[in-house]
mmCIF file of the N, C-alpha and C atoms, coordinates in Angstrom:
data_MODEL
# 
_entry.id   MODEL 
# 
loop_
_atom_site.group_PDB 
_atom_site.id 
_atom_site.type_symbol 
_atom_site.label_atom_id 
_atom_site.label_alt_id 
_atom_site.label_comp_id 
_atom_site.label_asym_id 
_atom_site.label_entity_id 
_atom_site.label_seq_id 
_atom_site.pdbx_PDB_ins_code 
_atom_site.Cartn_x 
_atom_site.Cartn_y 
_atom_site.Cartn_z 
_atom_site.occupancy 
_atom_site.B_iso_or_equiv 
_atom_site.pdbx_formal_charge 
_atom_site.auth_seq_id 
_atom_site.auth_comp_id 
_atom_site.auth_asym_id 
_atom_site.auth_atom_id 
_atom_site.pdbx_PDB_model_num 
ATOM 1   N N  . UNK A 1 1  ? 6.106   -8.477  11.017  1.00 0.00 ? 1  UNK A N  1 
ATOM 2   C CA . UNK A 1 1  ? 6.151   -9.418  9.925   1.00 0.00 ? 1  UNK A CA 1 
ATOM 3   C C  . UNK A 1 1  ? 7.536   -9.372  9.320   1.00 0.00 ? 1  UNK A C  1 
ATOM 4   N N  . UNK A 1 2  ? 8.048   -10.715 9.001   1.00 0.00 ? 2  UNK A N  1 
ATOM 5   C CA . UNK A 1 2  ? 9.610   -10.826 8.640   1.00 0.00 ? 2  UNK A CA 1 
ATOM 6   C C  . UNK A 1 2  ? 9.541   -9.975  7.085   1.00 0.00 ? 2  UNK A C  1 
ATOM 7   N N  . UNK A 1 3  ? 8.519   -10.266 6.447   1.00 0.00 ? 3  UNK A N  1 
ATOM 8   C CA . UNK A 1 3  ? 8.717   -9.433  4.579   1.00 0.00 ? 3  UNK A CA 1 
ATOM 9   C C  . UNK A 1 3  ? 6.956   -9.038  4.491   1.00 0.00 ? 3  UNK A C  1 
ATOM 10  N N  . UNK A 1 4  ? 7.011   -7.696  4.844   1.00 0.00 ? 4  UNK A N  1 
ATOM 11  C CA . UNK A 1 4  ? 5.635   -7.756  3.988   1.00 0.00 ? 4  UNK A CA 1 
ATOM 12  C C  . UNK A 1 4  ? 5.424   -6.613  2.426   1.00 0.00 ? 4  UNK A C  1 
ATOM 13  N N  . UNK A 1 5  ? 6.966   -7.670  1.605   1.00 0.00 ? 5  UNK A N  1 
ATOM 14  C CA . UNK A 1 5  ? 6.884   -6.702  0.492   1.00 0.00 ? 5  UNK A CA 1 
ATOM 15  C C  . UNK A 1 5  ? 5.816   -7.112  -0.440  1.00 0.00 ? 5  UNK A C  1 
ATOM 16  N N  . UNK A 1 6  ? 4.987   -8.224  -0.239  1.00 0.00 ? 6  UNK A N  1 
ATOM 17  C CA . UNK A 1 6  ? 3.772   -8.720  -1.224  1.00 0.00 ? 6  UNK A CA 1 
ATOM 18  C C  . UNK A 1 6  ? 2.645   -7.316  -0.892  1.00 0.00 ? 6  UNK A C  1 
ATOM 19  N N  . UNK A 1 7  ? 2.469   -6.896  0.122   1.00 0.00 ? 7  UNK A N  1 
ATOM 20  C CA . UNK A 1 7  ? 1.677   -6.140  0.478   1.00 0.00 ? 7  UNK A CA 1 
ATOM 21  C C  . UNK A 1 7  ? 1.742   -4.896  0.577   1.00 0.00 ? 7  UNK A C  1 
ATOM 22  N N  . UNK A 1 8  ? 2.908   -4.288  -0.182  1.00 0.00 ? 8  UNK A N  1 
ATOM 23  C CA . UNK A 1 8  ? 3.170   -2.954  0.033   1.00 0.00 ? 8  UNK A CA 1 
ATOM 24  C C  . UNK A 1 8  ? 3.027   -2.725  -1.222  1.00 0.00 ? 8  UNK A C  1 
ATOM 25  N N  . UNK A 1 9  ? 2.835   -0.620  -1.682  1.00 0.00 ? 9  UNK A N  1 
ATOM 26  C CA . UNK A 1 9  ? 2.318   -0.250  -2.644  1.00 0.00 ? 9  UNK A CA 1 
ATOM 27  C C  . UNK A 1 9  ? 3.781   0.132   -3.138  1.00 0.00 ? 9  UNK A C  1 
ATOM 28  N N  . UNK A 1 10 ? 3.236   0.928   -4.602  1.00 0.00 ? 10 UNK A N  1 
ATOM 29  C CA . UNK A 1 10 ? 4.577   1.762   -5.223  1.00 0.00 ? 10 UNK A CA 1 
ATOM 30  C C  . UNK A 1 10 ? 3.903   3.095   -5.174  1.00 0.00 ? 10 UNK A C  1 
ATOM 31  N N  . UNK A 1 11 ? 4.893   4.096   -4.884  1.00 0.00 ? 11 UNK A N  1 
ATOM 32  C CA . UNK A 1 11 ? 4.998   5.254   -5.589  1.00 0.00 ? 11 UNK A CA 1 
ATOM 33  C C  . UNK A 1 11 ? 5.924   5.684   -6.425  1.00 0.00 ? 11 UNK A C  1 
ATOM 34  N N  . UNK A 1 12 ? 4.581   6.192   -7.623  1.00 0.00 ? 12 UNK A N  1 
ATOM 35  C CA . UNK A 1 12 ? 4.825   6.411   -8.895  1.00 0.00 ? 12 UNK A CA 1 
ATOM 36  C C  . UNK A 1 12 ? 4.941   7.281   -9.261  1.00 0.00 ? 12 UNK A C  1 
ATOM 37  N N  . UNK A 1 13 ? 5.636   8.555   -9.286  1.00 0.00 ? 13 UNK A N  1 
ATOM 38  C CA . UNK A 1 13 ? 4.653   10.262  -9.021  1.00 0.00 ? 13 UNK A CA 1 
ATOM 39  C C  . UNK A 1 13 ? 4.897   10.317  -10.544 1.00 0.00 ? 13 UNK A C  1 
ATOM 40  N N  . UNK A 1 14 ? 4.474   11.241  -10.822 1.00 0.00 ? 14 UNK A N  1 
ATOM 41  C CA . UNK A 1 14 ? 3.600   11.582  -11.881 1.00 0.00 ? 14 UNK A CA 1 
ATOM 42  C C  . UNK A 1 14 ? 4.973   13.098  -12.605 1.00 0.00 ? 14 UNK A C  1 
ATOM 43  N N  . UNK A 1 15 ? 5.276   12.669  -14.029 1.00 0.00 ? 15 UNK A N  1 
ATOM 44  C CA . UNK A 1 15 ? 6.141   13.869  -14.116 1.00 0.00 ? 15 UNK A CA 1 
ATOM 45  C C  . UNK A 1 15 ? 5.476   15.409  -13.890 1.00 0.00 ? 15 UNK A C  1 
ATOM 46  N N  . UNK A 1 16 ? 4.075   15.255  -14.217 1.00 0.00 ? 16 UNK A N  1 
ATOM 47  C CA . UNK A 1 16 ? 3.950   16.870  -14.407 1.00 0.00 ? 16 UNK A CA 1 
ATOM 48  C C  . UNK A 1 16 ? 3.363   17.012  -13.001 1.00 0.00 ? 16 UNK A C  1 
ATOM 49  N N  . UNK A 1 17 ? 3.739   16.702  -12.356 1.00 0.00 ? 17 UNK A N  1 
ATOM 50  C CA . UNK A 1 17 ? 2.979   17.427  -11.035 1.00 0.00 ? 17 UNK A CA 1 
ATOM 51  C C  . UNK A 1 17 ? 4.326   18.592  -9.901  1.00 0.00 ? 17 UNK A C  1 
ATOM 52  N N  . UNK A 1 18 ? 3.519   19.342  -9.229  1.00 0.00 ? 18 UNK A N  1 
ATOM 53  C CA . UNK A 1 18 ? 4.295   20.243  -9.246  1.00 0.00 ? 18 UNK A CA 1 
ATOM 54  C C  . UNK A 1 18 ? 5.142   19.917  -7.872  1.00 0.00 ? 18 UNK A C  1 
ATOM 55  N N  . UNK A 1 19 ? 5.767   20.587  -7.202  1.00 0.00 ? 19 UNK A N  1 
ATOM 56  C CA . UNK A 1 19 ? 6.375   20.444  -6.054  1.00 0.00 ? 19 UNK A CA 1 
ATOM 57  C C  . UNK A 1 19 ? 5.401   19.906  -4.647  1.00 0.00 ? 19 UNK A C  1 
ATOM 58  N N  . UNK A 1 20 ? 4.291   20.481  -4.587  1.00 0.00 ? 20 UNK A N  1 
ATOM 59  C CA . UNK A 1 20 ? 3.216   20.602  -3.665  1.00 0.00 ? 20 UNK A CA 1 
ATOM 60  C C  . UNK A 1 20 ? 2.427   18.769  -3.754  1.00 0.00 ? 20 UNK A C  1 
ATOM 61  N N  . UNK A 1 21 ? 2.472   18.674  -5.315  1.00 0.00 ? 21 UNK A N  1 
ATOM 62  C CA . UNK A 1 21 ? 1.837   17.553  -5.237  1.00 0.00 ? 21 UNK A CA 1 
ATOM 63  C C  . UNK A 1 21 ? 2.514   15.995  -5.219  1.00 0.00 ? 21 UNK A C  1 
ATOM 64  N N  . UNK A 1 22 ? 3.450   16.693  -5.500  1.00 0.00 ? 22 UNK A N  1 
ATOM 65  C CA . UNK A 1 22 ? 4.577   15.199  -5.231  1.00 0.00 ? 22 UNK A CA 1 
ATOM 66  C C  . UNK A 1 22 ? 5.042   15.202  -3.835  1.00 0.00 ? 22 UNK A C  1 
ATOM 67  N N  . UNK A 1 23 ? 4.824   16.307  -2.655  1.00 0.00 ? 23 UNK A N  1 
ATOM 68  C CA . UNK A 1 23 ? 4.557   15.915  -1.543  1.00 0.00 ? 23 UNK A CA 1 
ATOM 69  C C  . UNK A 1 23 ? 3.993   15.534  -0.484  1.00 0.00 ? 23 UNK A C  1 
ATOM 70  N N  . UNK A 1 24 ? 2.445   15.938  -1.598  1.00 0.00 ? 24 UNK A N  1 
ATOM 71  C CA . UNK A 1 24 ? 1.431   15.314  -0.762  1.00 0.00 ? 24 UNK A CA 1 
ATOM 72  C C  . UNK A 1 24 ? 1.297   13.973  -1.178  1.00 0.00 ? 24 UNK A C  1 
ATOM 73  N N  . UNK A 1 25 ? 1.794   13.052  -2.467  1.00 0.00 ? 25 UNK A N  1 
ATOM 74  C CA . UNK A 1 25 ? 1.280   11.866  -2.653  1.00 0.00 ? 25 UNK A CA 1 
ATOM 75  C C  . UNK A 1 25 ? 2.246   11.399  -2.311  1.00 0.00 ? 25 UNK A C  1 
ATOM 76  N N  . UNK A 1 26 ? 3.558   11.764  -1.710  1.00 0.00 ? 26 UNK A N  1 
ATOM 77  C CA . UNK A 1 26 ? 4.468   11.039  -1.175  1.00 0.00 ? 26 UNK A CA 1 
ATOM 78  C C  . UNK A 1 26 ? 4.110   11.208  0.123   1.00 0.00 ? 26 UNK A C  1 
ATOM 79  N N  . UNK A 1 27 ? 3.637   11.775  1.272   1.00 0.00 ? 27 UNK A N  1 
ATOM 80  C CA . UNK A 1 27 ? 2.930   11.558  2.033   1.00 0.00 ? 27 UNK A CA 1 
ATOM 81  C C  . UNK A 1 27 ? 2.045   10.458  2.546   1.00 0.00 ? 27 UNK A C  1 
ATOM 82  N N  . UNK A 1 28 ? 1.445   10.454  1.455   1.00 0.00 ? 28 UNK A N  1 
ATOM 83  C CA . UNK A 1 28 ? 0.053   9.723   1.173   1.00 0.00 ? 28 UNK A CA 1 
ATOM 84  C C  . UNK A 1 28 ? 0.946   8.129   1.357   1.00 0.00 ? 28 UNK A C  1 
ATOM 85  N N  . UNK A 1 29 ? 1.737   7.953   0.120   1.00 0.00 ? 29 UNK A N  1 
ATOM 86  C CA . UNK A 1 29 ? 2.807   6.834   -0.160  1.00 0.00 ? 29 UNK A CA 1 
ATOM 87  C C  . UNK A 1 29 ? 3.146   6.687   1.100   1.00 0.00 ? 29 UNK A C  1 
ATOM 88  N N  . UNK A 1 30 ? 4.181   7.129   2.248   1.00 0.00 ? 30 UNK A N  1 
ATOM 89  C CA . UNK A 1 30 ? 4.486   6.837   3.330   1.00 0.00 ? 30 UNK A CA 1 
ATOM 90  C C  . UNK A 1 30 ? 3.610   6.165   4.736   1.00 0.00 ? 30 UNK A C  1 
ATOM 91  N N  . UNK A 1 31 ? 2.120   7.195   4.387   1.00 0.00 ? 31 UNK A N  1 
ATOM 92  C CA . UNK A 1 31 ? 1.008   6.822   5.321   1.00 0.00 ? 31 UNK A CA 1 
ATOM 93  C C  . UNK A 1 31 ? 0.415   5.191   5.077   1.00 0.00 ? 31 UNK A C  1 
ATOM 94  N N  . UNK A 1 32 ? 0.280   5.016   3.837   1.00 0.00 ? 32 UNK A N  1 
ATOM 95  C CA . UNK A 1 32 ? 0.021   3.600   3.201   1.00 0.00 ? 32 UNK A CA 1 
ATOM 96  C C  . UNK A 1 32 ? 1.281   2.632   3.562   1.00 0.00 ? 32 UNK A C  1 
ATOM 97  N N  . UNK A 1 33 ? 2.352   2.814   3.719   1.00 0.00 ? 33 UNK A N  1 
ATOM 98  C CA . UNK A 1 33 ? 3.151   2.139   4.044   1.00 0.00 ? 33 UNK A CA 1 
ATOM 99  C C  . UNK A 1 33 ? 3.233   1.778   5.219   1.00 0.00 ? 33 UNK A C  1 
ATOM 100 N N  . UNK A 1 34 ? 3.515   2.761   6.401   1.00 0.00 ? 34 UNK A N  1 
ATOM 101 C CA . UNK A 1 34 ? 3.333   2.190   7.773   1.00 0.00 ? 34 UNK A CA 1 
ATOM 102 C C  . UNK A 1 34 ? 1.916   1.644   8.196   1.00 0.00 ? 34 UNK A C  1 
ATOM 103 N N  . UNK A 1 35 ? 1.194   2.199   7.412   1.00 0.00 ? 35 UNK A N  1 
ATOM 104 C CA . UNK A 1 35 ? -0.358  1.281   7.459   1.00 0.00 ? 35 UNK A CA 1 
ATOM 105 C C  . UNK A 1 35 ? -0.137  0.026   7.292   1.00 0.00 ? 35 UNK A C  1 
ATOM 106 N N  . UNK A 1 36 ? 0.388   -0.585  6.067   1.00 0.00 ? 36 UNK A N  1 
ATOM 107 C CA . UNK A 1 36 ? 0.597   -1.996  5.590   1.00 0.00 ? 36 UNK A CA 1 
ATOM 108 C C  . UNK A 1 36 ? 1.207   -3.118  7.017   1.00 0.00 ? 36 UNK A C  1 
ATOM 109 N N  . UNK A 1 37 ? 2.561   -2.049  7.152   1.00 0.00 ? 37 UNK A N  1 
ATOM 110 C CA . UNK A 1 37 ? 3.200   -2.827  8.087   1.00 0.00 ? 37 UNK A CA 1 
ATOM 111 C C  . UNK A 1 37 ? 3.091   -2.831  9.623   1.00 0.00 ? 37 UNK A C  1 
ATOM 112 N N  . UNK A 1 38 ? 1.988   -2.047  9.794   1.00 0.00 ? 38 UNK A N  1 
ATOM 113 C CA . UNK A 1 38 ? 1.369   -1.978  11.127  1.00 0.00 ? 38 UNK A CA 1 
ATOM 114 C C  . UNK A 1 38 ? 0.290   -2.963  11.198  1.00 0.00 ? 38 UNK A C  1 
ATOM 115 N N  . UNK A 1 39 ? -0.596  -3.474  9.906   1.00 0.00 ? 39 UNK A N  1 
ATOM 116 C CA . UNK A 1 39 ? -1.267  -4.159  9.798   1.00 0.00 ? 39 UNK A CA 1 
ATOM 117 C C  . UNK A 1 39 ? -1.212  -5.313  10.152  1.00 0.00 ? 39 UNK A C  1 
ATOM 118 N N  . UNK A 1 40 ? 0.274   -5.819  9.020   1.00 0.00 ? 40 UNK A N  1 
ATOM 119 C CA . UNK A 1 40 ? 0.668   -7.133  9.155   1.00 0.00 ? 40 UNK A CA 1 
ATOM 120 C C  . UNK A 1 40 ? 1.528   -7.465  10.232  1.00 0.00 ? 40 UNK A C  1 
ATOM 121 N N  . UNK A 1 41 ? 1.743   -6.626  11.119  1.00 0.00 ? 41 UNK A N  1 
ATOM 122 C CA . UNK A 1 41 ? 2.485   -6.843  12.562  1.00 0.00 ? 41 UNK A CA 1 
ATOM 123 C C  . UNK A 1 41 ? 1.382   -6.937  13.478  1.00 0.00 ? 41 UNK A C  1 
ATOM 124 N N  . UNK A 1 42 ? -0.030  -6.655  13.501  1.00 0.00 ? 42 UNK A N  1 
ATOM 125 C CA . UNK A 1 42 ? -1.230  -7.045  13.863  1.00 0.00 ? 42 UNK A CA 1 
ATOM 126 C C  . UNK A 1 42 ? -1.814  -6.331  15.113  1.00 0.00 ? 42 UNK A C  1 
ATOM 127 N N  . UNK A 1 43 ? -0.898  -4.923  14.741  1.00 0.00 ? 43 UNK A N  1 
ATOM 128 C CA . UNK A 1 43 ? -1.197  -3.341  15.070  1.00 0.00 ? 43 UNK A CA 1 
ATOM 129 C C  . UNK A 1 43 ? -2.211  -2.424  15.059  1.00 0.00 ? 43 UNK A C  1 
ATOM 130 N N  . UNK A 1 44 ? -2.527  -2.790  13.577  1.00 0.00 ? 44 UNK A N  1 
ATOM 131 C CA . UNK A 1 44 ? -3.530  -2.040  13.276  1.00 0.00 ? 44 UNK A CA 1 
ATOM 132 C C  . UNK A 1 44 ? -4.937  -3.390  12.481  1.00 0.00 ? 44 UNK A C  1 
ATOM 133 N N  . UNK A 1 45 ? -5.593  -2.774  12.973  1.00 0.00 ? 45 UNK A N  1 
ATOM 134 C CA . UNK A 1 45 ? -7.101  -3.688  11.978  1.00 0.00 ? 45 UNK A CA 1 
ATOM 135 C C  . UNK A 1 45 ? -6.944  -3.929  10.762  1.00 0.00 ? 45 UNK A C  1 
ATOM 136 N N  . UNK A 1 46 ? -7.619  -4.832  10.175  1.00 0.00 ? 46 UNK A N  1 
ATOM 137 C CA . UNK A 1 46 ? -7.713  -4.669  7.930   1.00 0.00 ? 46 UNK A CA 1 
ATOM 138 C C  . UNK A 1 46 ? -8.617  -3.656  7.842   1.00 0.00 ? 46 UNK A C  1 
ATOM 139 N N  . UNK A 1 47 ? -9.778  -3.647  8.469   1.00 0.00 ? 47 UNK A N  1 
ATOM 140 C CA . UNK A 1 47 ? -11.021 -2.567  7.849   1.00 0.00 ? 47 UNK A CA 1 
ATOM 141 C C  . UNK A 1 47 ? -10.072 -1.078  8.212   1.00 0.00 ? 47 UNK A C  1 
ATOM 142 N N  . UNK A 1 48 ? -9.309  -0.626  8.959   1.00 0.00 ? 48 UNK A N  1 
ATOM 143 C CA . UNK A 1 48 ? -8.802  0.065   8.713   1.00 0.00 ? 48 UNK A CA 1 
ATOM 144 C C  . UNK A 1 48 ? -7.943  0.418   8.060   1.00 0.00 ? 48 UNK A C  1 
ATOM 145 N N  . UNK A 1 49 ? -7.163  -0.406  7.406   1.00 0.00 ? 49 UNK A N  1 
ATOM 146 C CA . UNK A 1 49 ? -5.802  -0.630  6.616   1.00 0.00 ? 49 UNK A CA 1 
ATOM 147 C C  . UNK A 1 49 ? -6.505  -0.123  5.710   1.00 0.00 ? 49 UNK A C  1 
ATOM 148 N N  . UNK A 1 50 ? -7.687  -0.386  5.031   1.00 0.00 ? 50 UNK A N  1 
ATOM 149 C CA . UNK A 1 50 ? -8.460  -0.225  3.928   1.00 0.00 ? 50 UNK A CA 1 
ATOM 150 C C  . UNK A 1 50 ? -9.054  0.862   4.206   1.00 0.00 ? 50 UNK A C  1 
ATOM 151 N N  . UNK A 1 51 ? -9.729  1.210   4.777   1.00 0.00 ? 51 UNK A N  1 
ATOM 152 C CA . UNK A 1 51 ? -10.060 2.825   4.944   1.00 0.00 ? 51 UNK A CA 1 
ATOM 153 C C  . UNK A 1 51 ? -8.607  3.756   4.559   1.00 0.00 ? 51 UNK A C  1 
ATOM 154 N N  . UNK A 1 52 ? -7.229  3.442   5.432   1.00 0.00 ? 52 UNK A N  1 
ATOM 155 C CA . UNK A 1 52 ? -6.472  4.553   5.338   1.00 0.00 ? 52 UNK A CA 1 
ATOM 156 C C  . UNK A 1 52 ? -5.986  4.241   3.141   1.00 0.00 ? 52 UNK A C  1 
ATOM 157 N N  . UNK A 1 53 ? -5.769  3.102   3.268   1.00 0.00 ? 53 UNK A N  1 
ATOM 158 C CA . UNK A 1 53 ? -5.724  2.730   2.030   1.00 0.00 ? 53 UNK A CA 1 
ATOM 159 C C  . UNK A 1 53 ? -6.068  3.775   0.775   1.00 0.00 ? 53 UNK A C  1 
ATOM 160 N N  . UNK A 1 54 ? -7.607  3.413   0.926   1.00 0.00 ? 54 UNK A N  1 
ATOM 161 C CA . UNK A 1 54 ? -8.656  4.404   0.167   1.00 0.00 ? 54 UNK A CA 1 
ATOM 162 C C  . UNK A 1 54 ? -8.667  6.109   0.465   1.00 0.00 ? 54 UNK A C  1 
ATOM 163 N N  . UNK A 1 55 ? -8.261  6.307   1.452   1.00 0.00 ? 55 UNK A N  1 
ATOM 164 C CA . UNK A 1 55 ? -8.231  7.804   1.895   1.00 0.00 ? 55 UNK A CA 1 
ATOM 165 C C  . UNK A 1 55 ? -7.009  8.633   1.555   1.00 0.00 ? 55 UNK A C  1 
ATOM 166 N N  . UNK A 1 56 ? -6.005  7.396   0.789   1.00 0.00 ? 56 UNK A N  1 
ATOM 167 C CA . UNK A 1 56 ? -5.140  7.728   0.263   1.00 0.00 ? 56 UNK A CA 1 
ATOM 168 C C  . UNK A 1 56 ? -4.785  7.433   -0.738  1.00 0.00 ? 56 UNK A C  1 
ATOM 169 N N  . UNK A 1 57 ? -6.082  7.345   -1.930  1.00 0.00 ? 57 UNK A N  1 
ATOM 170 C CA . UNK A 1 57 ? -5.751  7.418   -3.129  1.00 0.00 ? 57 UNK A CA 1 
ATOM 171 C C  . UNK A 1 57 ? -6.224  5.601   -4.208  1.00 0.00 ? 57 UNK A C  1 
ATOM 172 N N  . UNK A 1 58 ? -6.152  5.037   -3.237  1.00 0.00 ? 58 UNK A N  1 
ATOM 173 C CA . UNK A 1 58 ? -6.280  3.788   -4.032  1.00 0.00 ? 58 UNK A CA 1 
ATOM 174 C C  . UNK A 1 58 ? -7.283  3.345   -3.522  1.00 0.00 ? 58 UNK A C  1 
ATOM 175 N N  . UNK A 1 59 ? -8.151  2.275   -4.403  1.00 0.00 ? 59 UNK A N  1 
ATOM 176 C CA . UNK A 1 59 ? -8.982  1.999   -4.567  1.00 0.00 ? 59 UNK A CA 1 
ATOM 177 C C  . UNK A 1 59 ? -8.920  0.552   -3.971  1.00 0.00 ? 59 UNK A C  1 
ATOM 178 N N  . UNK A 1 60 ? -9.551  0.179   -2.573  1.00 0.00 ? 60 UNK A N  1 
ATOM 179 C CA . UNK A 1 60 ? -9.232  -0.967  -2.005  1.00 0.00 ? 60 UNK A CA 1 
ATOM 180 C C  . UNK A 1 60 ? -9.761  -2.173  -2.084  1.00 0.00 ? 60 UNK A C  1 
ATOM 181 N N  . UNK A 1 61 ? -10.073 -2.676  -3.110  1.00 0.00 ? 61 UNK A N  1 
ATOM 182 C CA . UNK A 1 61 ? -10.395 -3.748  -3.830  1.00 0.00 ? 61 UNK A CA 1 
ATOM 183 C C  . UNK A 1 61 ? -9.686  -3.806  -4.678  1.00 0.00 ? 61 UNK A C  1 
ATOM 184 N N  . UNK A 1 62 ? -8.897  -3.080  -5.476  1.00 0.00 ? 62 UNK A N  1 
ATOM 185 C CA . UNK A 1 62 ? -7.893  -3.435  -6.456  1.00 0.00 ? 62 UNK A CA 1 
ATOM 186 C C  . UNK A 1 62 ? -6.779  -3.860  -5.530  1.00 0.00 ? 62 UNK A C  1 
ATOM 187 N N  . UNK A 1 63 ? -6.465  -2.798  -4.484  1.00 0.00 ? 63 UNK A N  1 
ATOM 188 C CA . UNK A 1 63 ? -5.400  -3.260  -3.214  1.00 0.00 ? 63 UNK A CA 1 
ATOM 189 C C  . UNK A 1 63 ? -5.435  -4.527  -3.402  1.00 0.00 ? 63 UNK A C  1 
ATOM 190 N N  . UNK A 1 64 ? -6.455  -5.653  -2.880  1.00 0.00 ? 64 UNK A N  1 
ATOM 191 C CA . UNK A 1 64 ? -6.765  -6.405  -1.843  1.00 0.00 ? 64 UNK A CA 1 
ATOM 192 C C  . UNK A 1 64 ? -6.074  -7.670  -3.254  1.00 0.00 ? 64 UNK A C  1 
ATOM 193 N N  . UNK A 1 65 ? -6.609  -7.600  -4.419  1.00 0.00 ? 65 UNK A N  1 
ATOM 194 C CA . UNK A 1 65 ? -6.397  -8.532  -5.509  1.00 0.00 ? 65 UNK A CA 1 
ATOM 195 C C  . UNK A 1 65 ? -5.170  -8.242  -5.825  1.00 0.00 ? 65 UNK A C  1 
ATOM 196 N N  . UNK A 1 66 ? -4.262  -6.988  -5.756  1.00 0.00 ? 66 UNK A N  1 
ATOM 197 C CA . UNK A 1 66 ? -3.148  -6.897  -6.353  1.00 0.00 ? 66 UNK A CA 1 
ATOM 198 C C  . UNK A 1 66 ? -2.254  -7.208  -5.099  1.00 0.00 ? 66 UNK A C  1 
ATOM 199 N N  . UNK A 1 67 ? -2.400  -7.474  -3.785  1.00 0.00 ? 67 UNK A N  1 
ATOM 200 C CA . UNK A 1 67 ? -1.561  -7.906  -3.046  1.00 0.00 ? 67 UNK A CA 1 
ATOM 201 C C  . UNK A 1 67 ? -1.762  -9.854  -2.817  1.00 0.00 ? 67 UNK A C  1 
ATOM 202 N N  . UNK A 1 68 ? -3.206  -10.014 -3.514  1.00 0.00 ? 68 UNK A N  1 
ATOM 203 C CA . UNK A 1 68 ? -3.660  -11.418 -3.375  1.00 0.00 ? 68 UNK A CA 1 
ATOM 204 C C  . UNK A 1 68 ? -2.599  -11.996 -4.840  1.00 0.00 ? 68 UNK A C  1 
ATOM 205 N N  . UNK A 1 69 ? -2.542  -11.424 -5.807  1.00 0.00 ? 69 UNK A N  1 
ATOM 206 C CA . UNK A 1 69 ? -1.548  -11.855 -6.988  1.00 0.00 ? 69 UNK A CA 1 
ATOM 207 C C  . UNK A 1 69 ? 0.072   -11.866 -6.577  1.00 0.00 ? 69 UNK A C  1 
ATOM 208 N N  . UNK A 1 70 ? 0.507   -11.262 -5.823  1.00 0.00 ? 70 UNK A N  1 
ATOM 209 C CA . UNK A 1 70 ? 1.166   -11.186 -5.458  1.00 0.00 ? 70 UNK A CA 1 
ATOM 210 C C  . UNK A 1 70 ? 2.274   -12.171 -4.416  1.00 0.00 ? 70 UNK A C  1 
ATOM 211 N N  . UNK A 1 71 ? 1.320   -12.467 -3.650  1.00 0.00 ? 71 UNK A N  1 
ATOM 212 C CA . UNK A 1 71 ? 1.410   -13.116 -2.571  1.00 0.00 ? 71 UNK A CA 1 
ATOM 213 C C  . UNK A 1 71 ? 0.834   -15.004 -3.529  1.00 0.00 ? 71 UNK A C  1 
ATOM 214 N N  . UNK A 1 72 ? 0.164   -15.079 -4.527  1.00 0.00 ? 72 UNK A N  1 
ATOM 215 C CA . UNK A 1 72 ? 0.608   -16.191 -5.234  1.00 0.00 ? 72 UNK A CA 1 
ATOM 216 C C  . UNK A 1 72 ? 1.375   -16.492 -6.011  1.00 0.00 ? 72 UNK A C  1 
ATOM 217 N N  . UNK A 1 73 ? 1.959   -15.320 -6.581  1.00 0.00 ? 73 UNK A N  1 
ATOM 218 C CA . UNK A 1 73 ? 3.262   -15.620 -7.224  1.00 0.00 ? 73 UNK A CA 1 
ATOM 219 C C  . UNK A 1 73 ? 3.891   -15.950 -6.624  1.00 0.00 ? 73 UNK A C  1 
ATOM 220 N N  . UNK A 1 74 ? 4.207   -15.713 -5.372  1.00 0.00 ? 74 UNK A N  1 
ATOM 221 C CA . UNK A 1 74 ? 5.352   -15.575 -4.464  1.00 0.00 ? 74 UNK A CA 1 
ATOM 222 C C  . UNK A 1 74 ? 5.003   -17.477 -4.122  1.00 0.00 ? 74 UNK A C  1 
ATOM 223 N N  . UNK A 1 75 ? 3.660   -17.708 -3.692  1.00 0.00 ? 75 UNK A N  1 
ATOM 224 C CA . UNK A 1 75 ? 3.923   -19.241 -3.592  1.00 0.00 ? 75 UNK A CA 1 
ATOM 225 C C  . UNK A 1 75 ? 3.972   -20.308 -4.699  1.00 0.00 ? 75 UNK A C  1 
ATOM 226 N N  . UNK A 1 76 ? 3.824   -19.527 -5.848  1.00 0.00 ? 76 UNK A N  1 
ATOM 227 C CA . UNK A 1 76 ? 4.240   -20.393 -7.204  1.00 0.00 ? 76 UNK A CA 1 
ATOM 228 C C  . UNK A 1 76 ? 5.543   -20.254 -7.562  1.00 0.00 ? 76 UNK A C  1 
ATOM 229 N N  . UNK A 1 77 ? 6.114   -19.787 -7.232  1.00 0.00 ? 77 UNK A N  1 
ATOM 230 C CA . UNK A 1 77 ? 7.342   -19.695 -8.215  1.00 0.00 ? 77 UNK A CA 1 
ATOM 231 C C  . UNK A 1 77 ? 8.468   -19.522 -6.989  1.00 0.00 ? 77 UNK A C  1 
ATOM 232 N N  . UNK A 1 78 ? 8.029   -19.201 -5.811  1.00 0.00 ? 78 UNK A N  1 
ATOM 233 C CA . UNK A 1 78 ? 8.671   -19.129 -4.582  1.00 0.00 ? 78 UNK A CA 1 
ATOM 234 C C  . UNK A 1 78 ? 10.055  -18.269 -4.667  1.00 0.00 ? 78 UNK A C  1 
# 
């Protein structure tokens, strides 16, 4: 896919977390990422995108609406 920045997450880490845990959710962050763009290169499945999604922290129905807002801004305002 030429941009699939509508569909990708942020990582946000968290100040008080310690060394251990800002590398596992940056982990996590990275795994969700090549997920996204393996997805939308039509690599990987959605029901799985959403499984790894959720197995990494987010809740994939908020995913699904916050990349759907996204992706209409992008055709409203272009």
């Amino acid at each position: 896919m030429k941009d699939a920045t509508p569909l990708l997450t942020l990582w946000l880490p968290h100040p008080d977390c310690n060394e251990a845990d800002l590398e596992r959710e940056f982990n996590q962050y990275k795994t969700r990422q090549r997920a996204i763009l393996d997805c939308a290169d039509g690599l990987l499945d959605p029901s799985t995108l959403l499984d790894i999604i959720e197995a990494t922290g987010i809740d994939p129905l908020a995913y699904v609406e916050e990349a759907e807002e996204s992706i209409d801004a992008l055709i409203s305002h272009g």
